[in-house]
C-alpha positions in Angstrom: 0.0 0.0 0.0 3.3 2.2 0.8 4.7 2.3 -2.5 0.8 2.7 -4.3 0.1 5.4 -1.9 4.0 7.1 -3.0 3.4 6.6 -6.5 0.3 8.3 -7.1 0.9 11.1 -5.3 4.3 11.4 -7.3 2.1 10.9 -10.7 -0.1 13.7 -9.3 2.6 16.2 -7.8 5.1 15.8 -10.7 2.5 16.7 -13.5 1.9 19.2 -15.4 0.3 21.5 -12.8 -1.7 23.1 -15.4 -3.3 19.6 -17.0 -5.8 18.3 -15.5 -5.5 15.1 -13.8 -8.1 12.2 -13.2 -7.8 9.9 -9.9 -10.2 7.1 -9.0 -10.1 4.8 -6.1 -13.0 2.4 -5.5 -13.5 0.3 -2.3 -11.9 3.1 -0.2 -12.9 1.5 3.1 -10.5 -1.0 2.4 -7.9 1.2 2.1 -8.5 3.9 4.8 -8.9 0.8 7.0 -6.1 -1.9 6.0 -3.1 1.2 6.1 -1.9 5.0 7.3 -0.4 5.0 3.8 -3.9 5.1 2.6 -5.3 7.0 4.7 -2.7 9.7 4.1 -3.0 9.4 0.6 -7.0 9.9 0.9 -6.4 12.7 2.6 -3.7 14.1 0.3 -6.0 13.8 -2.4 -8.6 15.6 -0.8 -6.9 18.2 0.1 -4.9 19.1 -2.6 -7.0 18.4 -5.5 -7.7 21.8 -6.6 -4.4 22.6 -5.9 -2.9 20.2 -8.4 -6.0 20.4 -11.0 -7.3 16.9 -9.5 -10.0 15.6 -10.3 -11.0 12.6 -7.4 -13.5 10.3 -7.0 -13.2 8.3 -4.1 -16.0 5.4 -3.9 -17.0 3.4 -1.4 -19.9 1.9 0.4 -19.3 3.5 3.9 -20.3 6.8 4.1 -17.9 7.5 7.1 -14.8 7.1 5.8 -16.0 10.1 4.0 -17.6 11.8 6.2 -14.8 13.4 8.3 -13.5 15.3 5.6 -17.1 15.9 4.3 -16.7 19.5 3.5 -13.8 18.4 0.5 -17.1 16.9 -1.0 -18.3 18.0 -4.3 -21.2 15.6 -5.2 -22.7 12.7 -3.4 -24.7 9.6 -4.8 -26.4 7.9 -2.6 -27.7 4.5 -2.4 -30.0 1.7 -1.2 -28.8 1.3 3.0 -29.8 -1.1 5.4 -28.9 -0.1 8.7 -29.6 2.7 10.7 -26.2 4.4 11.3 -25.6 3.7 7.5 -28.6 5.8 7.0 -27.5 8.6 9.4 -23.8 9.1 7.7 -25.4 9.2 4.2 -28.1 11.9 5.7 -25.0 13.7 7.3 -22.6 13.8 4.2 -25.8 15.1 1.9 -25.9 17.8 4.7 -29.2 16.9 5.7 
């Protein structure tokens, strides 16, 4: 996860600050969860994506690894949840 984590954010820092770049990660639960490096790199990219013409979609099907950070949110799509504190975090990142 280290050296995934190092290598996108080199992709992403040395480029082209001016061209925009597209970063997708899916199943980020797994990733916030399994490692710091991917936490850190979460955050990087959510921090810094206007900075460094980013464009990130981050997907996953926990709405509270998101939610911490849920001001760094652009757009939400929300689906079918089951339990209750599922349904609260998705109410909470649509700012509801």
């Amino acid at each position: 996860m280290s050296l995934a984590a190092w290598t996108s954010l080199q992709l992403i820092y040395r480029g082209d600050p001016h061209e925009r770049k597209f970063f997708g990660l899916d199943e980020a639960q797994e990733v916030t969860e399994v490692s710091g490096a991917g936490r850190t790199l979460v955050h990087k990219l959510r921090t810094d994506s206007r900075k460094n013409n980013n464009a990130v979609f981050v997907v996953t099907q926990h709405a509270r690894v998101v939610l911490d950070d849920a001001n760094f949110v652009g757009a939400v799509f929300i689906g079918r949840t089951q339990s209750e504190d599922a349904q609260h975090a998705a109410l909470a990142l649509l700012g509801k």
